[in-house]
MIVEXDREN-776482 format. One record per residue: residue number from 1; residue in three letters; x, y, z of N, C-alpha, C, O, CB in turn. Coordinates in steps of 0.02 Angstrom, whole numbers. Glycine has a CB too. Example, Ala and Ser with C-alpha at 12.3 -4.5 7.8 and 13.67 -1.06 7.14 Angstrom:
<sites>
1 | ALA | 660 | -284 | 390 | 615 | -225 | 390 | 660 | -165 | 390 | 712 | -166 | 423 | 565 | -224 | 452 .
2 | SER | 642 | -112 | 354 | 684 | -53 | 357 | 645 | 2 | 394 | 670 | 57 | 402 | 704 | -30 | 286 .
</sites>
This chain:
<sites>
1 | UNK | 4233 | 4723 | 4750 | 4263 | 4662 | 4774 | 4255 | 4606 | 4723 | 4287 | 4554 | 4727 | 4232 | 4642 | 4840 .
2 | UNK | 4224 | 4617 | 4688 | 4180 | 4556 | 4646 | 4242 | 4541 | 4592 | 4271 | 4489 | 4574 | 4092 | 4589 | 4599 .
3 | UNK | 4249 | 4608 | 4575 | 4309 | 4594 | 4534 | 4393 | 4571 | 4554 | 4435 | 4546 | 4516 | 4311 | 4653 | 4501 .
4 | UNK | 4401 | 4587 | 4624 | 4454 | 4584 | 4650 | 4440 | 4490 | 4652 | 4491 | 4456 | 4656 | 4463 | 4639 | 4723 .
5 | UNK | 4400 | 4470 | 4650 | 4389 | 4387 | 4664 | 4400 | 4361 | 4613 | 4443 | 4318 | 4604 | 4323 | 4359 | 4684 .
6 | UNK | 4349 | 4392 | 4557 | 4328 | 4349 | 4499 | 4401 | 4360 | 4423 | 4415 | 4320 | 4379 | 4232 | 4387 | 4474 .
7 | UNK | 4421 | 4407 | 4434 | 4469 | 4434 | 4355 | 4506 | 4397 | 4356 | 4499 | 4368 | 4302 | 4510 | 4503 | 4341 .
8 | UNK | 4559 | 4366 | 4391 | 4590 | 4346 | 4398 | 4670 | 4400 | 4388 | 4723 | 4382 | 4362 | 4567 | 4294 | 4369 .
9 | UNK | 4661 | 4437 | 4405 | 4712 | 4515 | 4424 | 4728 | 4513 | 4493 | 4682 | 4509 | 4534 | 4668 | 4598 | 4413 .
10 | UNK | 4809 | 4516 | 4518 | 4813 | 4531 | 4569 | 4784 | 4601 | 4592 | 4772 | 4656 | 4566 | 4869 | 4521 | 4578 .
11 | UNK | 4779 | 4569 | 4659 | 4749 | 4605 | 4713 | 4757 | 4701 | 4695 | 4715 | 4740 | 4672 | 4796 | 4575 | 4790 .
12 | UNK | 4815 | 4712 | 4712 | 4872 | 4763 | 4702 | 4846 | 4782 | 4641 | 4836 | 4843 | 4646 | 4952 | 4738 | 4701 .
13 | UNK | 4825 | 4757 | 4570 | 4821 | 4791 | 4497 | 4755 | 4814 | 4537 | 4740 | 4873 | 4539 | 4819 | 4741 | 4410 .
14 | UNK | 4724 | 4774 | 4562 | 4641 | 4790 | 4555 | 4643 | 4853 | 4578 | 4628 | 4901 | 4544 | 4583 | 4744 | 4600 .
15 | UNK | 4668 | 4858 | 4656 | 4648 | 4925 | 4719 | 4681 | 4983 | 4679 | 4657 | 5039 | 4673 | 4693 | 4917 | 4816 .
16 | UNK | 4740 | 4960 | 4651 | 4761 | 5043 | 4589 | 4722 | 5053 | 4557 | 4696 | 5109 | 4563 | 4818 | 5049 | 4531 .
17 | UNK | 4692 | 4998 | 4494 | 4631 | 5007 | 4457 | 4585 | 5071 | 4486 | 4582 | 5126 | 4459 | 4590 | 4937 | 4460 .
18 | UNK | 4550 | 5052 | 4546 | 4482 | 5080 | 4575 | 4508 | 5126 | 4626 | 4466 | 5151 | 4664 | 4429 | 5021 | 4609 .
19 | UNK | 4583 | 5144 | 4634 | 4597 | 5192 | 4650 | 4583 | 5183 | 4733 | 4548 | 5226 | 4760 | 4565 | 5240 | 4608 .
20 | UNK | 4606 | 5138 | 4767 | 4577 | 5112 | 4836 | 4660 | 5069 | 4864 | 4695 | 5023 | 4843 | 4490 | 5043 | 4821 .
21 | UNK | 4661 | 5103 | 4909 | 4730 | 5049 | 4936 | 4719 | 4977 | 4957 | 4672 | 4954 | 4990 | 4766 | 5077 | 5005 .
22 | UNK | 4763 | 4950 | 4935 | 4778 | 4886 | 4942 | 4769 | 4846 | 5001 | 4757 | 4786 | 4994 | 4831 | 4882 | 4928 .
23 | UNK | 4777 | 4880 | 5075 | 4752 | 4862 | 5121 | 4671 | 4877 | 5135 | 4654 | 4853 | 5189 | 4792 | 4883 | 5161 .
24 | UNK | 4626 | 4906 | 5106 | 4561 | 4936 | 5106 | 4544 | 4876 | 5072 | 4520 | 4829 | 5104 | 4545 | 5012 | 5073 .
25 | UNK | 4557 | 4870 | 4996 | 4519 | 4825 | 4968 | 4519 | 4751 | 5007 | 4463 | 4728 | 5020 | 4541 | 4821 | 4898 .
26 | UNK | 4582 | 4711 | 5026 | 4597 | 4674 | 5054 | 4534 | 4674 | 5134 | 4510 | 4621 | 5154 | 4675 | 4687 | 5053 .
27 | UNK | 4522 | 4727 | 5160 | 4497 | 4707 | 5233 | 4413 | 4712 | 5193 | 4370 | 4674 | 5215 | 4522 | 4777 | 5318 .
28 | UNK | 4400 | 4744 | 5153 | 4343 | 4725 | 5125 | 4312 | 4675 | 5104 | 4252 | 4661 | 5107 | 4338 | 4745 | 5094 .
29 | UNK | 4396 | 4621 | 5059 | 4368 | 4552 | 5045 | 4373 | 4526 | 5111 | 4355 | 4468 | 5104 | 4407 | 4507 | 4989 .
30 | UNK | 4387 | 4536 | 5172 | 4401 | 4495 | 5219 | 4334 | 4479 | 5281 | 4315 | 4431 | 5315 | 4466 | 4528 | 5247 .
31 | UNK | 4309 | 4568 | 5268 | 4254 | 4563 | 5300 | 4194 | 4543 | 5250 | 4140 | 4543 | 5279 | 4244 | 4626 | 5335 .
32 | UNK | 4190 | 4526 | 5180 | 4126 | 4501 | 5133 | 4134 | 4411 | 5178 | 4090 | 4373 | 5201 | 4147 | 4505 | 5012 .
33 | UNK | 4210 | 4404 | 5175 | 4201 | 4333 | 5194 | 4189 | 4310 | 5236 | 4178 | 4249 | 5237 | 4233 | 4304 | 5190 .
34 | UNK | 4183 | 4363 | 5306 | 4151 | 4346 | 5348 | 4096 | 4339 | 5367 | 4081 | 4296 | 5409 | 4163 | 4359 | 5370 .
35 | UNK | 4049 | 4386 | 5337 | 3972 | 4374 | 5307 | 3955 | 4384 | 5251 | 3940 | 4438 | 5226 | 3926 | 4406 | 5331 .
36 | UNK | 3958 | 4306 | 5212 | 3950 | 4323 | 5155 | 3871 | 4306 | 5137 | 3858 | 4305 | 5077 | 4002 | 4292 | 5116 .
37 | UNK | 3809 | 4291 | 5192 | 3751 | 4314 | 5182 | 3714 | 4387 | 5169 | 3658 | 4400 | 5148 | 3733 | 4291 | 5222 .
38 | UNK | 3771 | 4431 | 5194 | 3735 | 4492 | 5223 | 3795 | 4529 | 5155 | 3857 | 4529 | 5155 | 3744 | 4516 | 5335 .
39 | UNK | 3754 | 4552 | 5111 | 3772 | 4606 | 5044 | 3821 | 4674 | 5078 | 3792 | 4705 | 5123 | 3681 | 4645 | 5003 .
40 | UNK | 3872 | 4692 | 5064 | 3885 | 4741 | 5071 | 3849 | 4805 | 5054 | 3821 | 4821 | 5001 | 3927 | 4734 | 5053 .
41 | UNK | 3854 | 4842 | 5117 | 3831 | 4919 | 5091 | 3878 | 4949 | 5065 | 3853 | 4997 | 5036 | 3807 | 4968 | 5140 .
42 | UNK | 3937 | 4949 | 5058 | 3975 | 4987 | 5037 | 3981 | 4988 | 4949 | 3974 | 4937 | 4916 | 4032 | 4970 | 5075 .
43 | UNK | 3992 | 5045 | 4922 | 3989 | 5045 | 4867 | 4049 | 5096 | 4843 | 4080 | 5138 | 4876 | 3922 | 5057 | 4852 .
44 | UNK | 4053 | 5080 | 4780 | 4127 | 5130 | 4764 | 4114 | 5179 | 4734 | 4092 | 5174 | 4677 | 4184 | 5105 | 4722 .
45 | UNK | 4126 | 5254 | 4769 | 4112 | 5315 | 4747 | 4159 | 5328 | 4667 | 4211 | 5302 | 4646 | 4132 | 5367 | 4812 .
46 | UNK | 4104 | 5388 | 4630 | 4134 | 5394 | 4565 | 4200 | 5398 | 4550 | 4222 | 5395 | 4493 | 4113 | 5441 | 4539 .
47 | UNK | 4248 | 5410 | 4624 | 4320 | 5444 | 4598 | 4363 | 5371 | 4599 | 4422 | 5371 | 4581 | 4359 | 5518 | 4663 .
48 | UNK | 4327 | 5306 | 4622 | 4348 | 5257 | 4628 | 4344 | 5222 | 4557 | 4366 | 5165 | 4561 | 4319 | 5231 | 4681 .
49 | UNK | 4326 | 5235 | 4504 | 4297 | 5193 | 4435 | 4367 | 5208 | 4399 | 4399 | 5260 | 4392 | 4213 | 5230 | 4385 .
50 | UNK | 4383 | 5129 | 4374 | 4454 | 5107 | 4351 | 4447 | 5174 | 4273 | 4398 | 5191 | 4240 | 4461 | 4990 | 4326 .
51 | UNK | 4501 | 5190 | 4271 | 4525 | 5244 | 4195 | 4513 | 5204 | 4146 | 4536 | 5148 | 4136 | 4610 | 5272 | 4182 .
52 | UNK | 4456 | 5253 | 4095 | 4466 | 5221 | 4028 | 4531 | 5188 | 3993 | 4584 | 5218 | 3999 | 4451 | 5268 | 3989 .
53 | UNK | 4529 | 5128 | 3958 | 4568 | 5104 | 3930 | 4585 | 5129 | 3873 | 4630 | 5103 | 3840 | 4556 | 5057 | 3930 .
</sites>
């Protein structure tokens, strides 16, 4: 998510990036923002890591 905030890359490049649909990544930033005291557990499995450049 961190990156979906911070790169400044739409939404859409990012969730292709990490291999995660666009509605997934999206309800993920939606639920960080709803508690954004409490760290996500979720973490992105290996098949999710953006392709070498």
């Amino acid at each position: 998510m961190r990156v979906a905030l911070t790169s400044g890359l739409p939404r859409k490049q990012v969730a292709a990036d990490f291999g995660v649909g666009f509605s997934t990544l999206s309800r993920w930033i939606q639920q960080d923002r709803r508690n954004p005291e409490k760290p996500s557990a979720r973490r992105c499995p290996a098949s999710c890591r953006p392709a070498a450049a």
